[in-house]
C-alpha positions in Angstrom: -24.2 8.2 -3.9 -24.2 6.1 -6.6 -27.1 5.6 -8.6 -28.9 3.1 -10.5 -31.5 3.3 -12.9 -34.0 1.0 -11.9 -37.5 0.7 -10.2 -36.0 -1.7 -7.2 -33.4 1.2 -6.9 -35.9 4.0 -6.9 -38.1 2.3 -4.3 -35.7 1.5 -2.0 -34.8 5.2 -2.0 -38.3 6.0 -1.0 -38.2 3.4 1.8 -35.1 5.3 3.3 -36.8 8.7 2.7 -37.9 10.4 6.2 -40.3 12.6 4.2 -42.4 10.1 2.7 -45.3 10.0 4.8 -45.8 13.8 3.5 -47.3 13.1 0.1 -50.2 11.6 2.1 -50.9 15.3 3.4 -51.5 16.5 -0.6 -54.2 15.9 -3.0 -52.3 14.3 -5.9 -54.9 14.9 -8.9 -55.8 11.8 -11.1 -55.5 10.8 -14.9 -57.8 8.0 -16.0 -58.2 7.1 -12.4 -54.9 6.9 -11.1 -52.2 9.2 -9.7 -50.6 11.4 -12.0 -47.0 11.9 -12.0 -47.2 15.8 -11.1 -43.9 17.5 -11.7 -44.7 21.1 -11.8 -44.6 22.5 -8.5 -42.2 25.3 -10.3 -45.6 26.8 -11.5 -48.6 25.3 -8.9 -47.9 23.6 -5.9 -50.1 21.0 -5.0 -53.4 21.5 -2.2 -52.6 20.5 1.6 -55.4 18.7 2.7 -55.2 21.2 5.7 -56.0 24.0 3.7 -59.5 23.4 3.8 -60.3 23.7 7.8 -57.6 26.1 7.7 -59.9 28.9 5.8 -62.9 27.3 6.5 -62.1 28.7 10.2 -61.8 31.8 8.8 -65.3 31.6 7.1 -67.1 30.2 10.4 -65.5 33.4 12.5 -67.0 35.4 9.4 -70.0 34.0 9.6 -71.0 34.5 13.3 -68.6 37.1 14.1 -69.1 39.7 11.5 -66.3 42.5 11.4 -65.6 41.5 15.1 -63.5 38.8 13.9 -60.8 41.7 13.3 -60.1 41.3 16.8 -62.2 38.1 18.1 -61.7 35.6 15.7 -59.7 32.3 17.1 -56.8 33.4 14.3 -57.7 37.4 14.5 -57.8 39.5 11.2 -56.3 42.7 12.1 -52.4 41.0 12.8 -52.8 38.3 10.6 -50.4 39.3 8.8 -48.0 39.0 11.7 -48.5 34.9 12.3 -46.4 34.6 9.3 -43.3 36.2 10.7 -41.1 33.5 12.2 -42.1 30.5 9.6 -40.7 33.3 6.6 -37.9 34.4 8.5 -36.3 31.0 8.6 -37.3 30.1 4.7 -36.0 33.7 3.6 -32.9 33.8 6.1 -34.0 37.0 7.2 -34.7 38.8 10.7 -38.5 39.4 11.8 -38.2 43.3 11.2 -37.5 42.6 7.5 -40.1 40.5 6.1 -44.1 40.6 5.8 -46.6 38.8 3.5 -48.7 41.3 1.1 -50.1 41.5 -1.8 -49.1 39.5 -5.1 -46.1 39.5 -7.0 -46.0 42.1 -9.4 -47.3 44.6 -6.9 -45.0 44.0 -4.9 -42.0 44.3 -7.5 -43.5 47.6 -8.6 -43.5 48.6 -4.8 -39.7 47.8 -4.3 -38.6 49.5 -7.9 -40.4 52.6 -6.2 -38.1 52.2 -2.9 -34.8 51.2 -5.0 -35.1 52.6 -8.6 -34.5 55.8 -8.2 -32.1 56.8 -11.3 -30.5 59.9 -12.1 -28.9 60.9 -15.8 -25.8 59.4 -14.3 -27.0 56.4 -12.6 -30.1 55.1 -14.7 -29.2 51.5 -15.5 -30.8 47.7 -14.3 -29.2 44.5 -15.0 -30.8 41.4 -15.0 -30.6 37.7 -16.3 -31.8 37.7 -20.1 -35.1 35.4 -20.5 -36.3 36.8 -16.9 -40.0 35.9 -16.3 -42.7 38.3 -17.8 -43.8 39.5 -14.9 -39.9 40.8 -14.1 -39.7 42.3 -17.3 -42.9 44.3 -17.9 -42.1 45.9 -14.3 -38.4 46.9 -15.0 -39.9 48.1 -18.6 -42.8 50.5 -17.3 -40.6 51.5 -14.6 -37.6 52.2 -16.9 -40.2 54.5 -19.2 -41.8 55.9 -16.0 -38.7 57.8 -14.9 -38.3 58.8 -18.7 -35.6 56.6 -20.1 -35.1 54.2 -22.8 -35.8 50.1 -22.0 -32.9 49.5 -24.8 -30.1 51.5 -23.4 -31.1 51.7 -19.5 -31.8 47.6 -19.1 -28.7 45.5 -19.7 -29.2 41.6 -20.2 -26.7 39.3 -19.2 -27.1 36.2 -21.7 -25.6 33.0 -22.2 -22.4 32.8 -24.1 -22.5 31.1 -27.4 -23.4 27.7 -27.9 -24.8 27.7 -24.0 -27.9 28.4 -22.1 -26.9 29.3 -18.9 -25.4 32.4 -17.8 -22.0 32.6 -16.0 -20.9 34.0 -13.1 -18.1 35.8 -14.1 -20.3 37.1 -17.1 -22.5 38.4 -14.3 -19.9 40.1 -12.3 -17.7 41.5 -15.7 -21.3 43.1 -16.6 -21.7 44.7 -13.4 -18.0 46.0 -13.4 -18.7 47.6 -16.9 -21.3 49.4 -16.2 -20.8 50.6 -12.2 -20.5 54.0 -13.4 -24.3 54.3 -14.2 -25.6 51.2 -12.4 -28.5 52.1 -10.4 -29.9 48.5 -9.8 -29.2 44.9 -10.2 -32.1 42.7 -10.3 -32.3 38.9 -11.1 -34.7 36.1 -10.5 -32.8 33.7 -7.4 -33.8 31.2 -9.8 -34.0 31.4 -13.7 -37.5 30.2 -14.7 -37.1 29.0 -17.6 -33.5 27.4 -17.4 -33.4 26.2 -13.5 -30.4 28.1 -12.5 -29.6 29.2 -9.2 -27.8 32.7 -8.7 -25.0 33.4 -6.7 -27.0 36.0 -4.6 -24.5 36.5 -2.0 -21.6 37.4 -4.4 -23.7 39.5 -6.7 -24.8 41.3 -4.2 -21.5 42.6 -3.0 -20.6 43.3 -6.7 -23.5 45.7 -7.1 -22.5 46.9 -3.7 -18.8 48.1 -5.3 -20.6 49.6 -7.5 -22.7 51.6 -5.7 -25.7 49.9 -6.9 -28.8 47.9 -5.0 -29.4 44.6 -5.6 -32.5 42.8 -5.4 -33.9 39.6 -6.5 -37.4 37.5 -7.2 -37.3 34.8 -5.3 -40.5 33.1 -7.0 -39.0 29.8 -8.0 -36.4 30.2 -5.0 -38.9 30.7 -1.6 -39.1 27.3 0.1 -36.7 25.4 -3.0 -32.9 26.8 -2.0 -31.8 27.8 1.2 -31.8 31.5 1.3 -29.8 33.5 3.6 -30.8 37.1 2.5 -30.0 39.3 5.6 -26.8 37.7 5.6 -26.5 37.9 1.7 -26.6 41.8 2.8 -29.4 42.0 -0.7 -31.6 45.1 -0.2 -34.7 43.4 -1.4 -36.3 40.5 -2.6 -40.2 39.9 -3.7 -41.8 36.2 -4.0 -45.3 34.5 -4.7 -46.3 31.5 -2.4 -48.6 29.5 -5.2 -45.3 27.7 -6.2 -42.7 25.8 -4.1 -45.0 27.2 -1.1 -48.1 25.7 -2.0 -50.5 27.8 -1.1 -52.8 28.1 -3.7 -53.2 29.6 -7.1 -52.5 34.1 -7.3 -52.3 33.7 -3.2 -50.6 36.1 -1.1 -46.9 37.5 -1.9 -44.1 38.6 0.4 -41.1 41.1 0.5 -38.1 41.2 2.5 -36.2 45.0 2.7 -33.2 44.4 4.7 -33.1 46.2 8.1 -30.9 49.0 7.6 -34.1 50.0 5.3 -37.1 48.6 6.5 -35.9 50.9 9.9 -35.5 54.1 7.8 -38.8 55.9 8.1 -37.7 58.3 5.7 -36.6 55.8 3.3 -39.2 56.1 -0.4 -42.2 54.4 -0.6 -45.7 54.6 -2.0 -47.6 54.5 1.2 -51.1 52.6 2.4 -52.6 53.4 5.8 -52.0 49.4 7.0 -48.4 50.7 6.7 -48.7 53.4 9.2 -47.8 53.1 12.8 -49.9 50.7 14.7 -50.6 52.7 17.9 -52.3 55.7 16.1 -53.4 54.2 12.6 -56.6 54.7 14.2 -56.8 58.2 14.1 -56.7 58.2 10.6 -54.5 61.5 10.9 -52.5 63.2 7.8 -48.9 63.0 7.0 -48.1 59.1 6.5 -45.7 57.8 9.5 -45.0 54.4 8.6 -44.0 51.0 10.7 -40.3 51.2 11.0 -40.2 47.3 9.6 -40.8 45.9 6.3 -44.5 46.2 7.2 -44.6 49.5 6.4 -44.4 49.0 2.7 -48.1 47.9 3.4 -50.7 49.3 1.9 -54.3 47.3 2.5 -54.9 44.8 5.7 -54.3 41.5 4.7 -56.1 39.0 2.4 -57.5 36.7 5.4 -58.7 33.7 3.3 -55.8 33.9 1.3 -53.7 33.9 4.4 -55.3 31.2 6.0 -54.1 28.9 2.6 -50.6 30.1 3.4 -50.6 29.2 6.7 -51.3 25.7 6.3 -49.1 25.2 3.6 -46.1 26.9 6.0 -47.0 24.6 8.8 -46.7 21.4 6.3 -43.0 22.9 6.1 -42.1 23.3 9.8 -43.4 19.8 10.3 -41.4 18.6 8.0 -38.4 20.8 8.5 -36.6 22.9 6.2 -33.1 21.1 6.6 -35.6 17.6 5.5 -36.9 19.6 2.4 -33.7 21.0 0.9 -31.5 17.7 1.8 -34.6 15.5 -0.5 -34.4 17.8 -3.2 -30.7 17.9 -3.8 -31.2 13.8 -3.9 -34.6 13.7 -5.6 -33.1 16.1 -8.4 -29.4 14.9 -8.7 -31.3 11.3 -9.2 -33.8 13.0 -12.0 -30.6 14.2 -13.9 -28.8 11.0 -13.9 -32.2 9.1 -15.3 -32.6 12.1 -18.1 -28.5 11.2 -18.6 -29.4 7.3 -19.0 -32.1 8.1 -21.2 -30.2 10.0 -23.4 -27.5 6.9 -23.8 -30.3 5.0 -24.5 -32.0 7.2 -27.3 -29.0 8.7 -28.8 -29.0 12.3 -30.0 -32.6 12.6 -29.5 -32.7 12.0 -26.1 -33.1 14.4 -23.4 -30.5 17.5 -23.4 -30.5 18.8 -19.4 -29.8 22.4 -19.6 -29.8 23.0 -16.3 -26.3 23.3 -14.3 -25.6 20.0 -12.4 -24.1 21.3 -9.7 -26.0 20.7 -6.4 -25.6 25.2 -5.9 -26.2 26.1 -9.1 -30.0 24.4 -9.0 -33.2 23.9 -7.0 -36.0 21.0 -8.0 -36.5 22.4 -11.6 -34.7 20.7 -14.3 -35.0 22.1 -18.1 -34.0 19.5 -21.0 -34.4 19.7 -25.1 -35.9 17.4 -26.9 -33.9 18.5 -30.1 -36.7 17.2 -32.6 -40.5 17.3 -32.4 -39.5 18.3 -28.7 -43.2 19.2 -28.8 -44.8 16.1 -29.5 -42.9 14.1 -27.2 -44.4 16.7 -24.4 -48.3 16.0 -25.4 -47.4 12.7 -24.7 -46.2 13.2 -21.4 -49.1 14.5 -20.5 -51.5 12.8 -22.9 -49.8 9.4 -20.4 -50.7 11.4 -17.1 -47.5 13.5 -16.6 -47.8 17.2 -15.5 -44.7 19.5 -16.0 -44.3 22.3 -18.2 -43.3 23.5 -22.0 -41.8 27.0 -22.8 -41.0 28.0 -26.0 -39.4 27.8 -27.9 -37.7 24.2 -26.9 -37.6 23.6 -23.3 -39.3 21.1 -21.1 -39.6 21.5 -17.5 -39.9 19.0 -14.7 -40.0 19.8 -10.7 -40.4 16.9 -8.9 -41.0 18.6 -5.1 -39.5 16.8 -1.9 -43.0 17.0 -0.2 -44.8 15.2 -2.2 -42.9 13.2 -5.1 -40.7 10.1 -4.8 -37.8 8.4 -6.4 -40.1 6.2 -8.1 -42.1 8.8 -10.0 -38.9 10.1 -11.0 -37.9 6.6 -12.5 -41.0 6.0 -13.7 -41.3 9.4 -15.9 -37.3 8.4 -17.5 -39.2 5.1 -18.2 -42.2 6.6 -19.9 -39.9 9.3 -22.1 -37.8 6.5 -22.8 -40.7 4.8 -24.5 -42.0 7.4 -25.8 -38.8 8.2 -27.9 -37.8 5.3 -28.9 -41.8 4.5 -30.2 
């Protein structure tokens, strides 16, 4: 498609757009009375207005049913978990055995290193992307010193080459191949937090395969942005939090996938919870752990029912929309945010917005970094000081997400508009 960077443009994009009813199903929060231009659904999605019958159910079946809502409730407690099956499988690309929502994030990675770190003085080593997100690199850190080795030598970054900011492929791969001999695991985010890039999670996968390594991956900026295909990736695991592209609300609920030839092992490691033992006789609250043979029996506490009952609505918003809908908008939506940043930049010279993130449609989801080279900083407080949400991380990046449920073409023109102004003023 050829774009044009103009407000007639941008609207009639939104007129052609079969998800545009959809933003009416959101709050949108407000700045000085009006809608805000809220691109930073890589770090909060925005509130379904279902969300509040959704767990107010669950507190009316509290309130006159007591603990009998376990098993009377209209949604009942004890398999809650288990309603969540088929909407993940198809946003994961996964079968029902090897997925399960639990806990929150950085549990969960801790539970998976557990399963899938297991080094020995031969095989010892991690690999991941360099600027990973904190919460990927305090766990590979403790875990690293856990098992007694050294964070410097056992974790191997793969960083940009010079003068760049994303990481290439083949530098991915060549890292892999040099260091197969002691590889244990290879573990990147599907989608670079700070940068926007995609992973090629397929190919790396059968790289750290060769080498007789696992691969795993957070999928925290990637769940419900990219199509994922992770059973038929072949990845051994992958971890994700639902408060972003998923929009179920702030530190809700997290989920794992352990592909099948795993989740199936009973004998397979794990730190074990009674909620993963064997359904038919977790009642007898017998010794000797015998755990679900599916991903469920990485459990360890029965699920987080209110938290649940957010994630459920925010999933149903999704299959009434329909995945193929969602991805299809947000190759569109962002390959039309790049090309505005682009005509800004011709516009404002030098100065002007710097897109770091790759510009092809695979190597990207809805995020888009850019660099303001100076006073980057200002020019951010006054995005948001004119009622723009995205984010800043230091020490130069600017990050905008405009998401296909609930943004349009418009805001998109409208924020190149406002940074226009605001650099050339």
């Amino acid at each position: 498609m050829e774009f044009k960077n103009t407000l007639a443009f941008a609207q009639q994009l939104d007129k052609e757009d079969p998800l545009r009813s959809f933003r009416d199903q959101f709050y949108i929060p407000l700045h000085n009375g009006k809608e805000k231009i809220y691109f930073d659904g890589n770090s909060t999605g925005l509130q379904p207005k279902s969300v509040k019958d959704y767990v107010l159910q669950e507190l009316e079946d509290w309130q006159t049913l007591g603990g009998d809502g376990h098993f009377e409730a209209r949604r009942p407690w004890y398999p809650y978990h288990e309603f969540f099956t088929k909407q993940l499988c198809a946003i994961i690309g996964c079968l029902p055995e090897e997925v399960v929502a639990m806990n929150s994030l950085t549990v969960n990675i801790h539970l998976l290193l557990v399963s899938f770190y297991r080094p020995t003085k031969q095989r010892y080593k991690i690999i991941c992307e360099s600027k990973a997100f904190p919460s990927d690199q305090y766990a590979l850190e403790s875990q690293v010193k856990h098992h007694g080795f050294n964070p410097e030598t056992a974790i191997i970054e793969v960083k940009p080459g010079p003068g760049t900011t994303t990481i290439t492929h083949t530098d991915i791969l060549n890292t892999i191949k040099e260091h197969k001999d002691s590889l244990a695991l290879v573990y990147l985010g599907g989608i670079n937090y700070y940068t926007g890039q995609a992973f090629n999670m397929k190919e790396i996968t059968k790289a750290a395969h060769d080498a007789e390594a696992y691969a795993g991956f957070d999928l925290a900026h990637a769940a419900g942005n990219i199509e994922l295909q992770m059973h038929d990736w072949n990845a051994d695991f992958a971890c994700w939090c639902t408060y972003k592209y998923l929009n179920s609300g702030p530190g809700s609920v997290g989920g794992i996938y352990i592909h099948q030839r795993h989740a199936t092992n009973k004998n397979f490691p794990r730190f074990a919870g009674w909620w993963g033992y064997i359904k038919d006789t977790r009642f007898r609250m017998e010794k000797g752990f015998d755990p679900i043979p599916t991903a469920e029996g990485w459990q360890l506490s029965n699920a987080p029912v209110l938290s649940l009952a957010a994630h459920m609505a925010a999933l149903d918003v999704f299959d009434k929309a329909g995945l193929e809908n969602v991805f299809k908008k947000r190759t569109l939506l962002t390959g039309y945010l790049i090309y505005v940043l682009d005509e800004v930049r011709k516009i404002t010279g030098k100065n002007g917005p710097e897109v770091i993130t790759p510009r092809e449609e695979t190597g990207r989801g809805s995020q888009v970094s850019f660099i303001i080279k100076e006073k980057g900083r200002d020019v951010y407080d006054k995005l948001i000081a004119n009622g723009v949400t995205c984010g800043w991380r230091e020490p130069e990046v600017i990050r905008v997400a405009p998401v296909p449920l609930y943004n349009s073409f418009e805001e998109v023109w409208q924020f190149g508009d406002l940074l226009r102004s605001i650099l050339q003023n």
